[in-house]
N, C-alpha and C positions, 0 to 999 in steps of 0.2 A: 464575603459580606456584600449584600445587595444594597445600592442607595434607598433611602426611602423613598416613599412613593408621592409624601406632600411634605415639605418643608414650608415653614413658615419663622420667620424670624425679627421679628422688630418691629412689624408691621404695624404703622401709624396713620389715619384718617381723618381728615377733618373735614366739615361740613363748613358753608357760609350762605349765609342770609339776610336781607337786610330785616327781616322782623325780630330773626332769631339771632342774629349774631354768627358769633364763630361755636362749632360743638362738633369737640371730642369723640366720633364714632368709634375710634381703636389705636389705644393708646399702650405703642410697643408688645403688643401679641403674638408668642409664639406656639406652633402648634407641629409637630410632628407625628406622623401616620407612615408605618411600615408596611410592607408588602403584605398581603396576607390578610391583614387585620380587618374586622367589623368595629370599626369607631366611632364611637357616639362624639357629638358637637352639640352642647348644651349651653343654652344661655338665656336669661329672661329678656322680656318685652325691652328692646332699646338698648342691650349690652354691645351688640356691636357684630352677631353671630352672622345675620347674611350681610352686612358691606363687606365680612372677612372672607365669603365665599366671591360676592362678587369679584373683590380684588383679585383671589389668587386666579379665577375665570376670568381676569381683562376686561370684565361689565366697568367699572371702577377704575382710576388710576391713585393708585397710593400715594402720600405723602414723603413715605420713607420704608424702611427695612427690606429684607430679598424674601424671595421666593420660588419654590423650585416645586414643580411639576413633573412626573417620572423621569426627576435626573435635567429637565431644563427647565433656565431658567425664564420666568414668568412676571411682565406678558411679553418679554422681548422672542422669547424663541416656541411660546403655546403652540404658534401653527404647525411645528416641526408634531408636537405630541396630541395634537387635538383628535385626530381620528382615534385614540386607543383611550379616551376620556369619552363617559356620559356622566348626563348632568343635569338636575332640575334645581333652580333658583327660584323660587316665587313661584307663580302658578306661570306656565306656558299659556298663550294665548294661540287658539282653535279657530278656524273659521268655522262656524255654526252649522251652516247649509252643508259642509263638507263630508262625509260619510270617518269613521273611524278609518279605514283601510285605506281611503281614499290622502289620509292626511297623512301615513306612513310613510306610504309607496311616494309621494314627491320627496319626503325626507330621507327616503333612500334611495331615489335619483340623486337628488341633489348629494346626497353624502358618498356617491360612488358604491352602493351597498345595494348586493341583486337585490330583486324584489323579490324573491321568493320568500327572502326573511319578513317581510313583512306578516306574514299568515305565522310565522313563526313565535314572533314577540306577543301577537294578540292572542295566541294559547297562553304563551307561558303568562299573563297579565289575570287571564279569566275573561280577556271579549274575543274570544274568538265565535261565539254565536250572535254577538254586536258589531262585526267591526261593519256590517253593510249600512247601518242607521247612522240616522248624521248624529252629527257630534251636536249640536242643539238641542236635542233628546234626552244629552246623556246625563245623568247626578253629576254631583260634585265627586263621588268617587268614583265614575267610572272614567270621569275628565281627569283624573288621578293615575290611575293604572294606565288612562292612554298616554299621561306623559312617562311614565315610567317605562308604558314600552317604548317611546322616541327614542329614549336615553339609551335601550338596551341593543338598537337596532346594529351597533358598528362593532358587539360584540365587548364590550370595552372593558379593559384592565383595572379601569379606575372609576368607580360609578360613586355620583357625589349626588344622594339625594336629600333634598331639604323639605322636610313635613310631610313625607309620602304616606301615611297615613291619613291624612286631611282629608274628612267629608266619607273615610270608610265606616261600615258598619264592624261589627265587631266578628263577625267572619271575616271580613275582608281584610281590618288586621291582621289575623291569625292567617291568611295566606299571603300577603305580602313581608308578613315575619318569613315565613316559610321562603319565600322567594329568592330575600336577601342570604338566609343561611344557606339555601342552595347553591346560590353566585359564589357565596365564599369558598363552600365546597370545592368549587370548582377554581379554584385560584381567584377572583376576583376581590379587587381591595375595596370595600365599601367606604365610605365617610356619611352618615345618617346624622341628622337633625329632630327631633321630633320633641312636641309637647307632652307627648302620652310616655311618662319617666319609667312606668313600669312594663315597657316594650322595649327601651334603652336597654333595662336593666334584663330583661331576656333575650336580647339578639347582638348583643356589642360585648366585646372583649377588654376593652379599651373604650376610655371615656375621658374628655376634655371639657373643663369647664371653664365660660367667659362671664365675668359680669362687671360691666361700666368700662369695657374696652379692653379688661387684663385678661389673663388666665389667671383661675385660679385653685385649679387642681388641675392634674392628665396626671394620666397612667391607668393600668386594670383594673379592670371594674372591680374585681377581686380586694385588691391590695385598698384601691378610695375607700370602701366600704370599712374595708377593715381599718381601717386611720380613725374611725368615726364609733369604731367599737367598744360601748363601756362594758362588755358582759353583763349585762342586766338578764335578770329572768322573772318571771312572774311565777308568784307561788301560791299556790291557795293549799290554806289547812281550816282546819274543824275549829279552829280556836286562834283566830290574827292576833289578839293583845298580848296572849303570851308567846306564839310566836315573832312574834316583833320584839319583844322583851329577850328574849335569847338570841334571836340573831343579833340584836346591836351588842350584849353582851360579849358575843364572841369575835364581836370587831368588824361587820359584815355591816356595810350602808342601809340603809332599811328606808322605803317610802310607802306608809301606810294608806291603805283607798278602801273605799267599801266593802267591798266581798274579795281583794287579795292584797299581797304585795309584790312590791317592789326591790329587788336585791341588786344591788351593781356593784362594781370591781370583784365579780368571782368568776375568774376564766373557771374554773373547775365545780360545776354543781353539784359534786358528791358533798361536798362540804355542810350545804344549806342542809341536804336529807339528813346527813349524819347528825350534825347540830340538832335539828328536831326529832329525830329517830330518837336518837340518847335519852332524849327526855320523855316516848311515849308521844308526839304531833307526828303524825303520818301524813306526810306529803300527799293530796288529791291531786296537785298539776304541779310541775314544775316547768317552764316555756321560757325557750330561751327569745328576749327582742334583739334581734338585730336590728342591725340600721340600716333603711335602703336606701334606694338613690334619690328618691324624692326628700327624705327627709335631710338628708347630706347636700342636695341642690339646697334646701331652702336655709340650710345654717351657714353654706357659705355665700350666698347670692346675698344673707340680709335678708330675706323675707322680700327683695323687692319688687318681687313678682310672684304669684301663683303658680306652679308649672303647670296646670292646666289651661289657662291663658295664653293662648298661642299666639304665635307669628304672626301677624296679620298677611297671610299667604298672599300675592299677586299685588303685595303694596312696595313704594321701594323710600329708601331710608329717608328723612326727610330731605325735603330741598332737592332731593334728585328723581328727574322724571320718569315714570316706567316707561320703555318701549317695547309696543307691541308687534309681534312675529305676525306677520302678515305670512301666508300661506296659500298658495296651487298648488294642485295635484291633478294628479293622472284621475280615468274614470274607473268607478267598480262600484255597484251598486247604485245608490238615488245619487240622481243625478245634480248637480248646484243648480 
């Protein structure tokens, strides 16, 4: 049996202010992530999802509870495991004038990482016919993919990205989906953040939800979903009032709407056909609803946030100030 790859246990946060007072950021949060896994980390506006990153990344000093990074613990022995972690927190800060390849290559001096990788990361991102324009040029997505290549540059075991999606177009999703399922392929343990629930809900295995500091669900995505399963199917026939009159008959929940219904608590849909068949109503659609993940975030989050209302990327919790990564690099291309 392997250690896991992020433990997380008790973990408590508080903020202070003289406007705001004392607040609650994360209160006793546990999170565990195994080797292997694509894991979603979900949580609405203000539950507490990046102080949890900062903390277990040493941005942050906790209040209370442990924490364990592949196997050390954290942030007392990070340095020992930091080279085999990448990692984007908030948006990375860029120096402008500075070209894409140009902002790598000091990040892989400085990280002891040949530079040859650098030409590497900016394939595998999508700028590899960008990496010579300065970063001031570039969108908001492609200042996305450049921190995700940062993160990729040391090759790492454990890649922790928060809203890496943010500011992509909807191709650009669809390759940085690709990207992450790649990394996995390839043994990489991901831990994923993201507003867009129904990329969660196609690229992670595993899903952990926070809201107002707790956890309140983890485990497969598979199994959440299915917790939240009423069998419900939608049925449309040539004739709703008497169908709806025989299915409540036969003891079958029934929610009537304009042009179909509603049936819930029947794992087995042969039941509904049967039921109208007998009687001469032939079924036109029977469709089973499940439940995804956005609708499962919003019943147990409380509705306190829309999951399409993001993180405010590149802001940091209240009361603590963002600091920005100041950056030189080697030359290649336009020059600062």
């Amino acid at each position: 049996m392997t250690s896991p790859v992020i433990e997380i246990e008790g973990l408590r946060k508080t903020f202070h202010s003289l406007r705001r007072g004392r607040r609650v950021a994360v209160d006793g949060f546990d999170l565990l992530v195994e080797a292997g896994q694509v894991h979603g980390f979900l949580g609405p506006n203000g539950s507490g999802k990046t102080t949890t990153l900062r903390a277990l990344l040493g941005l942050v000093r906790a209040d209370s509870g442990s924490m364990r990074v592949l196997g050390a613990t954290t942030p007392e022995r990070l340095p020992e495991v930091a080279g085999r972690v990448g990692a984007i927190v908030e948006s990375p800060q860029f120096y402008g004038n500075f070209t894409g390849y140009r902002t790598l290559r000091l990040l892989a001096l400085a990280g002891g990482v040949p530079v040859t990788r650098v030409d590497e990361v900016l394939a595998q991102v999508g700028l590899a016919d960008r990496g010579d324009e300065r970063v001031k040029g570039y969108s908001l997505g492609m200042k996305q993919r450049l921190a995700v290549a940062s993160a990729l540059l040391k090759r790492p075991e454990l890649l922790i990205l928060d809203e890496p999606a943010n500011g992509l177009d909807p191709a650009g999703i669809r390759e940085m989906r690709d990207l992450v399922r790649s990394l996995a392929a390839n043994g990489v343990t991901v831990l994923v953040s993201s507003h867009i629930l129904a990329e969660i809900q196609l690229i992670c295995d595993h899903v952990t939800i926070i809201s107002r500091g707790r956890r309140v669900t983890a485990g497969p995505v598979t199994e959440v979903l299915a917790g939240f399963d009423d069998h419900e199917h939608l049925v449309r026939v040539d004739d709703l009032g008497r169908a709806e009159e025989l299915l409540r008959a036969a003891g079958i929940t029934v929610t009537g709407h304009d042009d179909h219904l509603v049936v819930s608590g029947v794992p087995d849909p042969v039941a509904v056909s049967r039921t109208l068949g007998e009687q001469g109503l032939w079924v036109r659609e029977l469709t089973p609803l499940r439940p995804d993940l956005e609708s499962v975030f919003l019943e147990l989050t409380g509705g306190s946030a829309h999951p399409h209302i993001p993180w405010q990327v590149g802001s940091a919790p209240p009361d603590q100030p963002t600091t920005d990564q100041q950056i030189d690099l080697g030359m290649r291309g336009v020059d600062a």
